[in-house]
Each structure stands twice: as structure tokens, then as C-alpha cells.
N, C-alpha and C positions, 0 to 999 in steps of 0.2 A: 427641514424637509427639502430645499432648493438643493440642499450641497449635497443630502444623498440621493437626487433626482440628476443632480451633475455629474455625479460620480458612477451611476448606473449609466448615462450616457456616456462617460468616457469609454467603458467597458463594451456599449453597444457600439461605437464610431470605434473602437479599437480595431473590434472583431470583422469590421466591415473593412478597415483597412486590409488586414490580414486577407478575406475574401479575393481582393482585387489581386494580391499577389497569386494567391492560389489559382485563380481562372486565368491568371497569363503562362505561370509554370507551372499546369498537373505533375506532367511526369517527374519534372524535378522533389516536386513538394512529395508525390505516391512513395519514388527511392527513398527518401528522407525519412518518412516514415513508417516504411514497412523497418526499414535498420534501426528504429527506435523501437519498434514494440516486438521486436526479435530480442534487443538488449533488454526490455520490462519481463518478456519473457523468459529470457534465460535468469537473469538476475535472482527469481521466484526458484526457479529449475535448482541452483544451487543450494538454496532451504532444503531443498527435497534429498540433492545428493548431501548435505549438513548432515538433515535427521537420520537417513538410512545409514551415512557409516557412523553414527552413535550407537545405533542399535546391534549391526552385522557385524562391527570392526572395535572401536574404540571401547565397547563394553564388553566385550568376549574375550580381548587382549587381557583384560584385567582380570574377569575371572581364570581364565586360563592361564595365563603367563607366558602367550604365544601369539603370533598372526602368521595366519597360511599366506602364501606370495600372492594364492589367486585370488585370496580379497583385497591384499595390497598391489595390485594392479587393476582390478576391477577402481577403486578408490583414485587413483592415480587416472586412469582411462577417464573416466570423468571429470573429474574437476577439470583436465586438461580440457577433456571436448568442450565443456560449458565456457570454459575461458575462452578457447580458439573463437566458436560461435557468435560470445559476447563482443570479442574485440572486430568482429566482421561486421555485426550491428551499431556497433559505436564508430567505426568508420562510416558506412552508408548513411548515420544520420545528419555525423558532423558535415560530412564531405556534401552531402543535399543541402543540407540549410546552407554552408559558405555561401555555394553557386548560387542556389536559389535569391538571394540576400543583394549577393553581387551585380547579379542579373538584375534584379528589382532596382539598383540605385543605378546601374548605366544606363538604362533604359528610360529611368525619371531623367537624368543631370540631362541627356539626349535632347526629351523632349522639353523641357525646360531654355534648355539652348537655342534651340529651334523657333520658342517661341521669344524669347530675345530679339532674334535676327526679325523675327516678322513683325513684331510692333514697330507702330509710331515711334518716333521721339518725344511727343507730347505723353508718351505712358513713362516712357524715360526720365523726364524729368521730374514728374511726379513720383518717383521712387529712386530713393540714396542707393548708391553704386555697393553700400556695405550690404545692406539687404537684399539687393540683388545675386551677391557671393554669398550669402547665407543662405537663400533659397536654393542657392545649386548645390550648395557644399554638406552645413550642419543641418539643416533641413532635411536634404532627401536622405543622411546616412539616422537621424532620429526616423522619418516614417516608416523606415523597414528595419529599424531594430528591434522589435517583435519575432522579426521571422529565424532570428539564431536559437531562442527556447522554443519556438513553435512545435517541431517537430518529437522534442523534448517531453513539453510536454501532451503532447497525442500519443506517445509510445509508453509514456507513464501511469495515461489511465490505464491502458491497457494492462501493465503490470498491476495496479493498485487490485482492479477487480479479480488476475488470478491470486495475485495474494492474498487476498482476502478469503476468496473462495477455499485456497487450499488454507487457510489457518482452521476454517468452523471443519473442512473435511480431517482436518489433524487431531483437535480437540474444541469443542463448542463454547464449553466455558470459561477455558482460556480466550479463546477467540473473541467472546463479547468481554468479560474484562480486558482483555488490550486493544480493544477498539474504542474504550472509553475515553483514550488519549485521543480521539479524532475532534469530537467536539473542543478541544483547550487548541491544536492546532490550530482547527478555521476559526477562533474568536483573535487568535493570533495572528494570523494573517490579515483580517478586516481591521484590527488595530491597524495595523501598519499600513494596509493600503489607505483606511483613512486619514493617516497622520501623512504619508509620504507620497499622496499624488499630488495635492497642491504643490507642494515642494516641487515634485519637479517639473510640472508645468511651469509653472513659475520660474525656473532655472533656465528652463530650455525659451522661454520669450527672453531670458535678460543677455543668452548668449548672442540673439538674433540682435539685440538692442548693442551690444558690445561690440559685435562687429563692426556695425552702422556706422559708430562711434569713431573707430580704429579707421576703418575705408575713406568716413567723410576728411579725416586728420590727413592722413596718405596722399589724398585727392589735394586735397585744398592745401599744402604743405604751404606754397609759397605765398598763398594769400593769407596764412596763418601768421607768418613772420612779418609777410607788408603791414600787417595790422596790427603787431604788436598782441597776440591774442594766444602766445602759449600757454600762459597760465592756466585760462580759463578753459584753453580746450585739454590741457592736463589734468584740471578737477573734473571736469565733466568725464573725463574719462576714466579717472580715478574712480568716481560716484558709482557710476553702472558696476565698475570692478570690484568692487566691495559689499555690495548688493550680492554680485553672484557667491562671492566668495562666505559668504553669512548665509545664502541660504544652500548652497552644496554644505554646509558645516552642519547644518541645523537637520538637515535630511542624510549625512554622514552618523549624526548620534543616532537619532532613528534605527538608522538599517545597524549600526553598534550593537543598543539593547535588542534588539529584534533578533538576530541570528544567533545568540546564544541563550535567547528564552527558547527558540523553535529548535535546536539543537540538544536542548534538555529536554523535552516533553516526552521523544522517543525513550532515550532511557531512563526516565521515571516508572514508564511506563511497560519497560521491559524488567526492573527490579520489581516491580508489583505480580507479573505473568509470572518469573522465578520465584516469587514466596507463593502465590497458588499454586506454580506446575510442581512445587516441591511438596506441599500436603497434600496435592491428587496422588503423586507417584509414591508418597507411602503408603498411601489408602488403600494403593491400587488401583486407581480411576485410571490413571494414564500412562503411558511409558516416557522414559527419559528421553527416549528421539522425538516425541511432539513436541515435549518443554522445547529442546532447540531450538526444533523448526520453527513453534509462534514466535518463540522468542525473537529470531533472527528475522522470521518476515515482519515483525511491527519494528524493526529499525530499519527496513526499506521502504515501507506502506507509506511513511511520513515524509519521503524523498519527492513523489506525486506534487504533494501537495505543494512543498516547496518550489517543483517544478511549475508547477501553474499560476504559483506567487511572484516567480520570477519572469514569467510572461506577461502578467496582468501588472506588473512595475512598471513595464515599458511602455503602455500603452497610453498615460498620459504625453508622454513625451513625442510618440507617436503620432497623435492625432492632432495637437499645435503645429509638428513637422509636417504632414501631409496636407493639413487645412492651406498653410501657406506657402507650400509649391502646386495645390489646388487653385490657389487663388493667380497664379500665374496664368497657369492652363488655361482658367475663366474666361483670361484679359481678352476683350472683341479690341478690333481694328488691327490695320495693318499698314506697312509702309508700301505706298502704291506710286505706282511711277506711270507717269503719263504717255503717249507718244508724242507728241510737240515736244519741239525745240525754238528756243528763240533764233529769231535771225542775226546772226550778225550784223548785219548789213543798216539793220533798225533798231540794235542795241543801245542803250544812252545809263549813265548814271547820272544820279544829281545829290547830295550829302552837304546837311548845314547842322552847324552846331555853334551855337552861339553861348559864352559864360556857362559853359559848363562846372561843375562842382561835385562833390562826393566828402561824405564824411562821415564815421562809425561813428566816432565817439562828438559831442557839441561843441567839447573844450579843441578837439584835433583835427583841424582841417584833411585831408589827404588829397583833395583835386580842387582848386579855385579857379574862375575866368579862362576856361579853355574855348576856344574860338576856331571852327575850323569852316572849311566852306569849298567845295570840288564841285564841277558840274561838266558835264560832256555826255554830247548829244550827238547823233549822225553817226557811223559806219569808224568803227575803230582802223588806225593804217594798218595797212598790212603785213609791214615787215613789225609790227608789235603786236602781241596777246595783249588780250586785255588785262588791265592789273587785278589782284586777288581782290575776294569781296571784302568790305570790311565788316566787322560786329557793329551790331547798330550800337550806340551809346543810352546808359542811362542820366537824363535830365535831375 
């Protein structure tokens, strides 16, 4: 009951991501999606020019032994138009999501940067320099990787419904047998979302862990070597790397059997619509241009769903991404600068250090009996700057 009450929240905090996008870029996100559901729309349009030249052209051709020019242009005029229309709808949509998408992650890395410069150093050193670049980087590009199928699919339903609409207006009986393939789709898609969100929530925290890993090594290179600590920072790095790579394998099989179970369902289900549309059209029940038309609309009806499968995949990954460049945003405090300045004039340092020592390992010394000791007091001379500060020592 937990994991399917996590899982409906992933799909509620998805959808709330998506929102946020939507209320910064309407007009972006409006383009986007009028050009998808012009492409749902025309896509449908073509069934329709399908079944008519079945009936007006490709069936008359046969009894006759002829085609007049003016249907073989009428046939031509069309498919062309619904092409040209289509390819204008599939630009608008891709071309809106890109921007849109784009727009949403300069706009996060922005303010994310922004809020780097404003923090303390004390937030600083509580958080690794590799998480840091993962907050700006794979972070903000997973919370708005939703918004490339978004548009997709909003202009999908819109096709699903005139598809559908025109299959019962084509013939009824066909229509409810090939819609019977609807329920094996969605038990198909809830498989897979249930097998394959963990996964990649899971994938997308080991990438932010990996990073962490790579940055702290980057960082710390020369205190890696003074320490004699390659190995270990090579396994530990190995470990995270192998994790990821087992579970992108294990959610690779997944979406494997997945896209050719959801790839067959459609034409199972349009060989079943051809042996009924074939003993209605002897009966007489129906004409050969509906068989087409269902035929051809239940192998795009199933495209929908795919399409909303493929939006609601991202949204695990999504909402790990946005929680933790959320969690930046959150951070209170800031680096604040005073108006005082010390005097020179009344400046002094004083630094003692007596037997100092350091050591990683109990068998390996690395610092024993250091001893230092500086003290000045009173008004530094003038033809000198004072000398740099030094780091305090650890005891």
C-alpha cells in the first residue's frame, strides 16, 4: 500500500512540477501545444482520406479497370495537404517544448548560481563541491525533462478522443471490438511504471552520489596522493559506478520486454478488427473503407497512450531532480559584510603552536613535534603590508 501511495505521489509532485513550468512559459507551452493537437488531428484526418480513397478510387480502379485523373488528384491534393499541415504541427510542437525546456533549465542553473554567491561559507562546507555541480548541472536538466513529451502528449489525447470518435462514427462494432486492446495497453503501461520508477529514481540519486565522488577526488587530488589513499578512493568510486551501471541494466531490460509487448498489442488487435471487418463486409454490415479506417485508427489510438507512458517515465526522475535544486533555493542565510574595518594602526596578530602532529593511518605518522610561535602587536611599518593570514592549524 506505501509503494502504491509513493507512486501516485510521484505522479502528483511530477505533475506539479510540470505546473511551475507552465505558469513561467504559457505562451511557449500554448504554441507547443496547439502544434500537437493539429498533428493528433491531422494524423486521424488521414484514416479518413485512407477509407474515402478505398471506397471512391482503389475499389472502382478494380472493378473498372480504370482511374479518372480528377480522383487521382483529388487523392494526391490530400494526402499532400494533411502531410504539409502535419509537418507544420510537428515543428510547432517540437520547436515549443525545445524552448520551453531550455528556457526552464537557464532559468533554474541562474537562480541556483545566484543562490551559491549568496550563501554563507558555513552552507558551503556542509555540502561537497560534486553536489553542488550536480545541483546545477544533472539535476536541473532531469526536473524539466518532462517538459520534451509534455506537449506530446496534450496533443495525443486530443487525437485519441477524435479517433475514437470517428472509429464508432465508421462502424460501432468494430470500434468496441478494437478498443478491447485498450485495457491490455494500460495493464501494460502500470507494469512498467511499476517495475521502472524505482529504477530510476534510484539511478538518478546514484548519479548525484557519483558525481560527489568524481568532484571530492578532483578536489582533494593532492591530498589523495599525500595520503597514499588512491586505491581507496578508486574503489569507492568504482562501487557508486557499478551500482549505477546494474541498475540502468536492470531498467534497460524493463523498457526491452516492455516496448515490444506495447508494440504488439496494436496489431493483435487490428488482425482481430480485419477477421470481423471481413465477415461484416460479406454480410453486408459494412463497407471495405471502414474496415481500413478502424483498422488504421486502432494502430494510432495506441500511440496516446505510449505517449503519456513516456511522460509519466520521467517524472520519477523529475521530481528527485527538482526536490534537490529545491532544496538549494530553500537554503536561508547569507554572506553579509559589515561596514567596519579594522585599524591598522591597532592591528596585532599573535599564533602559537606547540607539538603539533597529524596522522591518517596509527601505523603512519604524517606531521610530528611542529612548533611554531609569531606575535606582533602595535601598528604594522609602513613601507610593509602586512603578511597574508595564515589557516589556523589542527591540534
Amino acid at each position: 500500500m506505501s509503494e502504491t501511495r509513493s507512486r501516485r505521489g510521484t505522479s502528483v509532485e511530477g505533475f506539479r512540477v510540470l505546473g511551475v513550468a507552465i505558469r513561467r512559459e504559457p505562451m511557449i507551452f500554448a504554441l507547443s501545444t496547439v502544434g500537437s493537437v493539429l498533428f493528433g488531428a491531422l494524423t486521424v484526418a488521414d484514416a479518413w482520406v485512407l477509407g474515402w480513397s478505398t471506397d471512391h478510387v482503389v475499389l472502382p480502379a478494380f472493378d473498372n479497370g480504370e482511374i479518372g485523373t480528377d480522383l487521382l488528384v483529388a487523392v494526391f491534393a490530400l494526402f499532400l495537404g494533411v502531410a504539409l499541415l502535419r509537418a507544420v504541427g510537428i515543428v510547432a510542437r517540437r520547436l515549443g517544448a525545445g524552448v520551453m525546456q531550455y528556457r526552464m533549465q537557464a532559468h533554474t542553473r541562474r537562480a541556483v548560481t545566484r543562490q551559491y554567491l549568496a550563501l554563507p561559507m558555513e552552507w558551503h562546507h556542509r555540502h561537497p563541491t560534486g553536489q553542488l555541480l550536480s545541483n546545477a548541472n544533472s539535476d536541473v536538466e532531469a526536473a524539466w525533462g518532462p517538459i520534451a513529451p509534455l506537449p506530446m502528449a496534450v496533443g495525443v489525447l486530443a487525437m485519441m478522443v477524435i479517433a475514437v470518435a470517428q472509429m464508432f462514427f465508421a462502424d460501432v462494432v468494430m470500434a468496441v471490438v478494437g478498443l478491447l486492446v485498450f485495457p491490455a495497453v494500460v495493464l501494460a503501461n502500470l507494469a512498467y511504471q511499476r517495475r521502472a520508477s524505482p529504477l530510476m529514481t534510484k539511478a538518478q540519486q546514484l548519479r548525484a552520489e557519483l558525481s560527489e565522488v568524481a568532484h571530492e577526488s578532483f578536489d582533494g587530488a593532492m591530498v589523495v596522493k599525500t595520503l597514499g589513499r588512491e586505491t581507496e578512493e578508486t574503489a569507492r568510486f568504482a562501487e557508486k559506478a557499478h551500482l549505477l551501471r546494474d541498475i540502468n541494466i536492470r531498467a534497460g531490460r524493463i523498457r526491452a520486454a516492455f516496448d515490444p509487448t506495447l508494440a504488439a498489442l496494436p496489431n493483435i488487435g487490428v488482425l482481430i478488427v480485419l477477421v470481423v471487418g471481413v465477415e461484416r463486409v460479406l454480410h453486408g454490415a459494412t463497407n471495405p473503407g471502414d474496415v481500413v479506417t478502424v483498422a488504421y485508427l486502432l494502430t494510432i489510438v495506441s500511440f496516446p497512450i505510449r505517449a503519456i507512458g513516456w511522460l509519466l517515465g520521467e517524472f520519477p526522475r523529475s521530481v528527485v531532480g527538482y526536490d534537490r535544486v529545491s532544496s538549494v533555493l530553500r537554503a536561508t542565510g547569507e554572506m553579509s559584510y559589515g561596514e567596519h574595518t579594522v585599524d591598522p594602526a591597532t592591528a596585532g596578530a599573535r599564533l602559537e603552536v606547540d607539538g603539533l602532529g597529524y596522522r591518517y593511518d596509527a601505523e603512519q605518522p604524517l606531521i610530528e613535534g611542529v612548533s611554531s610561535r609569531s606575535s606582533r602587536a602595535g601598528p604594522w611599518p609602513s613601507s610593509a603590508p602586512p603578511p597574508p593570514a595564515r589557516a589556523p592549524s589542527r591540534h
